[in-house]
C-alpha positions as CSV (number, residue, x, y, z in Angstrom):
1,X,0.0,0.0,0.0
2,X,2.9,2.7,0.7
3,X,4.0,2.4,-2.8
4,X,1.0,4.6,-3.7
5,X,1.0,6.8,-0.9
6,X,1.2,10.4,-2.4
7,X,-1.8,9.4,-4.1
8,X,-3.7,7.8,-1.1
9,X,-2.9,10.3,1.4
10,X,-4.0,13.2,-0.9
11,X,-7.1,11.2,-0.8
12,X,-6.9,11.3,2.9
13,X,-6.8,14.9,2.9
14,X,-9.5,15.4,0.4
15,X,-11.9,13.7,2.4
16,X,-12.6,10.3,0.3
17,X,-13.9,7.3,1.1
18,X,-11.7,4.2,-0.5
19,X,-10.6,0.8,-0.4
20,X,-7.6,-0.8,-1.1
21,X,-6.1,-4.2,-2.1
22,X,-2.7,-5.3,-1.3
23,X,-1.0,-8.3,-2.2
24,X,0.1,-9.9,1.4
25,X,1.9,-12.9,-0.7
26,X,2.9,-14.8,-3.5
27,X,3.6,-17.8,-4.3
28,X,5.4,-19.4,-7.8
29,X,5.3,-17.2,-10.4
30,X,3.9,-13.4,-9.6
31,X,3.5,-10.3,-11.7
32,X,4.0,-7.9,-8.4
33,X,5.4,-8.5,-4.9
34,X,3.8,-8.3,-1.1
35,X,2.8,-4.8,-0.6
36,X,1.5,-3.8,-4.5
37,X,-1.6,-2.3,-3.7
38,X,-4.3,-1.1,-6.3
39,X,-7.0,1.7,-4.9
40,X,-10.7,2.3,-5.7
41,X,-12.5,5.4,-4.0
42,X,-16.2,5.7,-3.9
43,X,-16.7,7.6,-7.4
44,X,-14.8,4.7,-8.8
45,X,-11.1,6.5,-9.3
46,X,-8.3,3.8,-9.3
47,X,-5.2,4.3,-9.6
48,X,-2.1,1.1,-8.8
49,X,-1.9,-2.2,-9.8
50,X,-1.8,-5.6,-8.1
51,X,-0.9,-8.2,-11.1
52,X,-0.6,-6.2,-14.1
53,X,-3.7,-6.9,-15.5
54,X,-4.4,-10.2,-14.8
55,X,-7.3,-9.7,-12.3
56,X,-7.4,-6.2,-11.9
57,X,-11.0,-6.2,-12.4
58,X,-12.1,-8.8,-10.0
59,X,-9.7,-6.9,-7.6
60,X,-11.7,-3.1,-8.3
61,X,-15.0,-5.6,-7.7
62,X,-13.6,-6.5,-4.2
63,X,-13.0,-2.7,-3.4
64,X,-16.3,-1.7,-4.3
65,X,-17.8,-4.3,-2.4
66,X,-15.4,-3.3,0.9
67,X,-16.4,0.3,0.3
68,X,-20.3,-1.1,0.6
69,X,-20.3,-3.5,3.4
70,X,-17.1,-1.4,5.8
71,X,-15.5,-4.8,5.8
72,X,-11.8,-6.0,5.2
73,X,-11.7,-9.1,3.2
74,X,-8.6,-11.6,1.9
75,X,-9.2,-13.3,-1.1
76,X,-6.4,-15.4,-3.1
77,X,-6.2,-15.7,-6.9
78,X,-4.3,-18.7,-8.9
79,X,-4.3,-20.2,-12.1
80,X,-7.0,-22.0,-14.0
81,X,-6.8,-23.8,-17.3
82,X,-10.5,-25.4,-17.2
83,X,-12.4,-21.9,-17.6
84,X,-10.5,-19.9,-20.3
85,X,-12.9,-17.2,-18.9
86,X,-12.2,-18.0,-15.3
87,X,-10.7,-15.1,-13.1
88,X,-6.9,-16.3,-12.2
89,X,-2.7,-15.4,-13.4
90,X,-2.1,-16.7,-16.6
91,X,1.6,-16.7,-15.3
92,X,0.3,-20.1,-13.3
93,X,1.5,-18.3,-10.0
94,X,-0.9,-17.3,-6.6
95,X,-1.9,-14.3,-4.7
96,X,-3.2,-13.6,-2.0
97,X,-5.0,-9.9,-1.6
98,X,-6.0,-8.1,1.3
99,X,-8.6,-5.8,0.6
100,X,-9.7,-3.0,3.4
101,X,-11.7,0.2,3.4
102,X,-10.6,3.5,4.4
103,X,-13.8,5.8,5.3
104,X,-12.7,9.1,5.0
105,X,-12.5,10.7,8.5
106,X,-15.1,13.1,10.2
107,X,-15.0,16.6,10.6
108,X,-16.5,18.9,13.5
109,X,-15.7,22.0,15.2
110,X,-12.6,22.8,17.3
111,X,-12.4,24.2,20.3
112,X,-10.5,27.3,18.6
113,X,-13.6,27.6,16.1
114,X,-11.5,26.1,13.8
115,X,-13.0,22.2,11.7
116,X,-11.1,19.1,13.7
117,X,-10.9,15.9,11.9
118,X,-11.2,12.8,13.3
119,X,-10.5,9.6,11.7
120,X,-13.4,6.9,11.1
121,X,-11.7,4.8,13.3
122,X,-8.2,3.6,15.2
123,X,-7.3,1.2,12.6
124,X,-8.5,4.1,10.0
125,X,-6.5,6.5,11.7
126,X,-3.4,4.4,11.7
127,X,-3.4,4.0,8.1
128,X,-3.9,7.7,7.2
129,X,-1.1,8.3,9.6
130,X,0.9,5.3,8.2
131,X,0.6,7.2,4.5
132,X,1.3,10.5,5.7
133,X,4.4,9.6,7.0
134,X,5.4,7.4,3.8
135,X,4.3,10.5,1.6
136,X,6.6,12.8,3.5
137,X,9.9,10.2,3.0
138,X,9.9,9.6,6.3
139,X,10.9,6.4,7.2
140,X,8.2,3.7,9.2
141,X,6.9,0.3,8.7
142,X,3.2,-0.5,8.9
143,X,2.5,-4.1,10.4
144,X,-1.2,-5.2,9.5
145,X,-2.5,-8.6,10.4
146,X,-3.2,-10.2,7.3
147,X,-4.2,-13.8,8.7
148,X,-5.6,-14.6,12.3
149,X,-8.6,-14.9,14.8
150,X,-11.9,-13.4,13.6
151,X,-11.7,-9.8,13.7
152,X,-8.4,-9.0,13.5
153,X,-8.2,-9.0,9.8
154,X,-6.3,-6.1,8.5
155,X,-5.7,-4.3,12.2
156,X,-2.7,-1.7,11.9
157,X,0.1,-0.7,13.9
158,X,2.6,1.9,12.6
159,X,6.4,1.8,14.1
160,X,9.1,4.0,13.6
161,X,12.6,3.4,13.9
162,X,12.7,5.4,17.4
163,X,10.3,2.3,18.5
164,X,7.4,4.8,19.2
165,X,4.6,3.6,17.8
166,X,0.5,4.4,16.6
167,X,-2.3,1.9,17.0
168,X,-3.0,-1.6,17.9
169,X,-3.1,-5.3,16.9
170,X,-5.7,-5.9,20.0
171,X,-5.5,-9.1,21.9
172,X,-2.9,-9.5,24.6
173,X,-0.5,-6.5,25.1
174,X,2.6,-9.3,24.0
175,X,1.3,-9.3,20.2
176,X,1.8,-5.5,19.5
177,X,5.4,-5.7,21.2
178,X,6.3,-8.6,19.8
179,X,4.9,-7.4,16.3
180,X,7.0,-3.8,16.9
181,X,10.3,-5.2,17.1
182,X,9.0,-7.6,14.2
183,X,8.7,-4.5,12.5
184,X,11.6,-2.5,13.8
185,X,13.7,-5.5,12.4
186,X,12.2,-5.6,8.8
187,X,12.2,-1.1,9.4
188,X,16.2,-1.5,9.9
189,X,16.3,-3.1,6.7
190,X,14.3,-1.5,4.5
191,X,12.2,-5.0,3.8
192,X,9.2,-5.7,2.9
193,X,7.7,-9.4,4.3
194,X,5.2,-11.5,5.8
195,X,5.7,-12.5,9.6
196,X,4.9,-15.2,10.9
197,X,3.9,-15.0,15.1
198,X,3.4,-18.3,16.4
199,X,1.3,-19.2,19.3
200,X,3.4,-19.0,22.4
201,X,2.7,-21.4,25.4
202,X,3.2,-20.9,29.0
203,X,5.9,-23.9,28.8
204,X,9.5,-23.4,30.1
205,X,11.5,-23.6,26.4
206,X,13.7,-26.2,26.1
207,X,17.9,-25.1,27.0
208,X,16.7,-22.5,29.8
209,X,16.4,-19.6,27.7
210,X,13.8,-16.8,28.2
211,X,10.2,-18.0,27.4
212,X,8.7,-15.3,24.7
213,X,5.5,-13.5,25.8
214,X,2.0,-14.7,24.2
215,X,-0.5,-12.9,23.1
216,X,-2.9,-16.0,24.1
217,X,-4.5,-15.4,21.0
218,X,-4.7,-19.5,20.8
219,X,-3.4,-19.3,17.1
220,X,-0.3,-18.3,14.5
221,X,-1.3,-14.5,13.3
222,X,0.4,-13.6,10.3
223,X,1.4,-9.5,9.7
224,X,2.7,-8.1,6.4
225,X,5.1,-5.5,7.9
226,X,5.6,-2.9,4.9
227,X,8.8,-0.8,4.9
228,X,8.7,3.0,3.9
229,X,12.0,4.2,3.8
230,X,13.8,7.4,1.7
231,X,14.8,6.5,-1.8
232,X,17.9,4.6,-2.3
233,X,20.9,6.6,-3.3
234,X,22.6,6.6,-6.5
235,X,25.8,8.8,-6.8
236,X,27.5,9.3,-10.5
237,X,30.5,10.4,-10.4
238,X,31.9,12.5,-13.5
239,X,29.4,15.0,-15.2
240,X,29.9,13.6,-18.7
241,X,27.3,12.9,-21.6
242,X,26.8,9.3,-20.2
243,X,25.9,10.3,-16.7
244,X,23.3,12.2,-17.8
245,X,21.6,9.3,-19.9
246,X,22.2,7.7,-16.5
247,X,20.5,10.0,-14.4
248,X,17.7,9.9,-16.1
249,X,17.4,6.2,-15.9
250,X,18.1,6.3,-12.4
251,X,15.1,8.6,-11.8
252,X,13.2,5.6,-13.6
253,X,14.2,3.1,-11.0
254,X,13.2,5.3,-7.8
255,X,16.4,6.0,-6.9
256,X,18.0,9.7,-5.5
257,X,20.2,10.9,-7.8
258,X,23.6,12.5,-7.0
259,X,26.2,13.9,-9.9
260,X,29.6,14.8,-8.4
261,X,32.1,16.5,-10.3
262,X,35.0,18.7,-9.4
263,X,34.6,21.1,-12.5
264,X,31.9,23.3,-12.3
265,X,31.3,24.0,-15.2
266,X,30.4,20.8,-16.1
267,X,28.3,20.2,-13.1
268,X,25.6,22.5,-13.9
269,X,21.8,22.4,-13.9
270,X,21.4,23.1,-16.9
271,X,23.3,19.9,-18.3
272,X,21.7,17.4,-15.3
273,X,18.1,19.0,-14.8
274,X,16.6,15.6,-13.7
275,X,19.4,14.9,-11.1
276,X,18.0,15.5,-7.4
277,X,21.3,17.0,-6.5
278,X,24.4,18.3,-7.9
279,X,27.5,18.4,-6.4
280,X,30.9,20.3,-7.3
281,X,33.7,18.5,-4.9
282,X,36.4,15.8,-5.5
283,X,34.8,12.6,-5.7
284,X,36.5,11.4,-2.9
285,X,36.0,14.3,-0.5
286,X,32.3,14.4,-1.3
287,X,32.0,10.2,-0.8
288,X,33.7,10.9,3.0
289,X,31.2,13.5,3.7
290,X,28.3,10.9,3.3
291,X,26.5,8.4,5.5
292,X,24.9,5.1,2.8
293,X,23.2,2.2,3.8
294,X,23.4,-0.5,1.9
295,X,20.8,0.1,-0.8
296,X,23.1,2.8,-2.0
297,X,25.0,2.3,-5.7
298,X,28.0,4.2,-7.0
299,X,28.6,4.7,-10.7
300,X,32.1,6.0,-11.5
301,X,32.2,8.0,-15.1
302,X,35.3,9.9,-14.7
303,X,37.9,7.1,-15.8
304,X,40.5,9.5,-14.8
305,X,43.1,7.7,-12.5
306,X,43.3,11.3,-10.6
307,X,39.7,11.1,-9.6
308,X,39.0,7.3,-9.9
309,X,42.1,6.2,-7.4
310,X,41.4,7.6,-4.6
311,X,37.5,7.5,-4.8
312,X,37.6,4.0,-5.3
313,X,39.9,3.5,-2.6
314,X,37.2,4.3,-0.3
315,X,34.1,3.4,-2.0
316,X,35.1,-0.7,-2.3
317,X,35.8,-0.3,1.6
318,X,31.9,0.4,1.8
319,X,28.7,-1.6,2.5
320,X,27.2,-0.3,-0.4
321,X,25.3,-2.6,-3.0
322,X,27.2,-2.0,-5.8
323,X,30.7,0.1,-7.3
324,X,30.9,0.3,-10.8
325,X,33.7,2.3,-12.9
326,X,33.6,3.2,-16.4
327,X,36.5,2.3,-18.9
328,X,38.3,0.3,-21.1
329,X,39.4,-3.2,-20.1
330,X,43.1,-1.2,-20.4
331,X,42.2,1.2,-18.5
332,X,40.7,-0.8,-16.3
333,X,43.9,-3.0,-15.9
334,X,45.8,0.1,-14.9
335,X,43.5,0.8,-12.3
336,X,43.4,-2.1,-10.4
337,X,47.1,-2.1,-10.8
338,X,46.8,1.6,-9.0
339,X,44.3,0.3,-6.4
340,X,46.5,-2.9,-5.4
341,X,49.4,-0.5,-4.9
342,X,47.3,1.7,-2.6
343,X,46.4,-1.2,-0.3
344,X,43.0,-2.4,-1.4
345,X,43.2,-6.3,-1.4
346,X,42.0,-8.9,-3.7
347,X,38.6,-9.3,-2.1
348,X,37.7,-5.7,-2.5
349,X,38.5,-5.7,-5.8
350,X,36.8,-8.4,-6.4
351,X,33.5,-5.8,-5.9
352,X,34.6,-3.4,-8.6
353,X,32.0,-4.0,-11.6
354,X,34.2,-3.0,-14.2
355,X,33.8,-2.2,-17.2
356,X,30.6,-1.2,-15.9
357,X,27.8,-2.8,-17.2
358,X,26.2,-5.2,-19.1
359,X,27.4,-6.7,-22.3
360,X,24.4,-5.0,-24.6
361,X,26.2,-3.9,-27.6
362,X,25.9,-0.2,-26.1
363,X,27.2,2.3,-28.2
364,X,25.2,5.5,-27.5
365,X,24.9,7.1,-24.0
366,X,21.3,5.9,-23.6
367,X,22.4,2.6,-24.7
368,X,25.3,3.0,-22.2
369,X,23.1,4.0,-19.0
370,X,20.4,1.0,-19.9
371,X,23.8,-1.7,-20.1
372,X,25.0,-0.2,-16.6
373,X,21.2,0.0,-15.3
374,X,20.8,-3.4,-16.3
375,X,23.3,-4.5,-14.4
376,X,22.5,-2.8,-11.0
377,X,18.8,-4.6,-11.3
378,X,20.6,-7.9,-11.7
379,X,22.9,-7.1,-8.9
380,X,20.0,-5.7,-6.6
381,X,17.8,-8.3,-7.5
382,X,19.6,-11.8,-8.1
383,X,19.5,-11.6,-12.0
384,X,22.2,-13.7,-14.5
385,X,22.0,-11.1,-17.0
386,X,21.2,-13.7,-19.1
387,X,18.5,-14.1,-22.1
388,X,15.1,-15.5,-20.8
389,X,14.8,-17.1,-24.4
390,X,15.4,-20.8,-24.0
391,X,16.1,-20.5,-20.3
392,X,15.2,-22.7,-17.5
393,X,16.2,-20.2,-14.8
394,X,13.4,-18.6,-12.9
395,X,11.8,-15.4,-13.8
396,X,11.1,-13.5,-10.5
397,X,14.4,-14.2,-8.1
398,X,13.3,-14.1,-4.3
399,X,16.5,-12.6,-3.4
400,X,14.3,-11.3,0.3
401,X,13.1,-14.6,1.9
402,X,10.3,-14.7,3.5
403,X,10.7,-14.1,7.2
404,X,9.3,-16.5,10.4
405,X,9.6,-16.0,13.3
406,X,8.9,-19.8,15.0
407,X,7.7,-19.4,18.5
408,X,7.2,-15.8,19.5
409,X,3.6,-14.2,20.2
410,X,0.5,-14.4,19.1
């Protein structure tokens, strides 16, 4: 659901009643992951997508009929080859959707003369806070049961990485801790997943450890904790032609897009308008000044030893997700002969993607930035690089297993 929430919480804030269906998991084959969410409001507006197409319209069905009845509702969709009009993925994968109303929230007078609003209700309330806070980049993760007792379908509790948190799963007071530091966990990480929270018993576990806290709930609840989190950085290094091809495409893929150069008066707005932020520094002065989680990707265009050394130096010492330099396979020889002298060891080398990118035939700069983008969403995401044509390889890599949590609350 966060992935639309600009939209949503405008809708929030204009007052609408909606509904919307996320997918809580997947299983085989699956045109979108857990936490794809499609959105229907009550003129009939939608906006998102849940499988591409594939049941889109029994899924706007669903929403209509939680905007009617005010009830949350999980319904799963596989594949059928006996009804060539049945609803189901032709991909031959399953999903299971989760599909809740929003009722817009009331409004009465303040005690300043002023029009309060109120939401419809907690779990309401916790979702229109959960899509504020994912609208404004600020990071949280929303926990919302998904499966469990009767009447705890789609309850909501919002945690942010201070471990304050908004709303309630209900039950015994162990669930929503147990589900925060779930969620902290998955937060820290920038994840998205299903949790698992099994029953608990009052038994002594077996080795003497601590026995984890129920919430006496009697049954396994399952929560699909979704992560908000600011965009992943991308830094290009060198303000040439290529980089901005590059930027561009790194707009595409979500990420927040850094050109560093130590000319200015090639690192100008005028030559990187889509870049979120432009930089005039040596590479390597600008890469100390930063903090990067490991979601962050560095894309070195300068292929000048001057620049490239001693950035390079640093950025393979990094737990970034990926360092790539641009160059010839001489050139790129000659740096890894400079790199080795400076002290960086095989192993760290070893990271360096380079020549950067995939082997596309690129020629132009556009060509160039999809070979290297190419290569960043195989990286990221488990990818060969290889054709699909003829393969036997999987299509969608689950490089983020799904998480369990065997014996802890619920």
């Amino acid at each position: 659901m966060l992935d639309i929430a600009d939209e949503l919480h405008r809708w929030v804030e204009q007052g609408r009643d909606f509904a919307v269906a996320t997918v809580v998991a997947t299983h085989g084959s699956a045109p979108r992951q857990p936490g794809a969410a499609l959105a229907v409001d009550g003129a009939g507006t939608a906006i998102g997508s849940v499988s591409g197409g594939c049941v889109e319209g029994a899924v706007y069905e669903l929403c209509q009929e939680a905007l009617r009845t005010g009830r949350p509702v999980l319904e799963r969709f596989g594949y059928s080859d006996e009804d060539a009009f049945a609803v189901g993925l032709t991909c031959g994968g399953v999903i299971d959707i989760l599909v809740e109303p929003i009722p817009a929230a009331t409004t009465h007078p303040a005690g300043d003369g002023t029009a309060a609003r109120e939401p419809a209700d907690r779990t309401a309330g916790t979702l229109a806070t959960g899509l504020a806070a994912a609208a404004a980049g600020e990071p949280a993760a929303l926990a919302r049961v998904v499966r469990g007792p009767d009447g705890f379908l789609g309850r909501a509790l919002l945690v942010r990485p201070d471990g304050s948190h908004t709303g309630t799963l209900g039950g015994h007071p162990a669930l929503d801790r147990t589900a925060l530091a779930e969620a902290r966990a998955l937060l820290d990480a920038g994840r998205t997943a299903t949790v698992s929270l099994g029953t608990g018993t009052d038994d002594a576990p077996q080795g003497g450890g601590a026995q984890p806290a129920g919430s006496r709930c009697g049954t396994t609840i399952e929560l699909l904790v979704e992560s908000s989190v600011p965009a992943p950085r991308m830094i290009v290094f060198g303000a040439i032609d290529f980089a901005a091809a590059l930027v561009k495409v790194g707009k595409f893929l979500n990420y927040h897009v850094t050109v560093c150069d130590a000319r200015p008066v090639f690192a100008t707005r005028g030559r990187f308008p889509d870049a979120d932020e432009i930089v005039v520094d040596w590479p390597h002065r600008y890469l100390d000044s930063q903090e990067l989680d490991a979601r962050a990707v560095l894309c070195v265009l300068t292929h000048d030893a001057k620049f490239d050394v001693p950035l390079l130096e640093r950025a393979l010492r990094l737990p970034v997700a990926y360092v790539g330099a641009m160059g010839s396979r001489r050139t790129h020889l000659d740096r890894q002969r400079r790199l080795r002298e400076v002290g960086l060891s095989e192993l760290e080398l070893n990271r360096l993607r380079s020549p950067i990118g995939l082997d596309l035939g690129a020629r132009t700069p556009e060509e160039t930035a999809l070979s290297i983008a190419a290569e960043i969403v195989a990286n990221r995401r488990g990818g060969t690089g290889t054709p699909l044509t003829g393969a036997h390889t999987p299509i969608h890599h689950d490089t983020a297993r799904r998480v369990g949590r065997i014996g802890s609350v619920a």
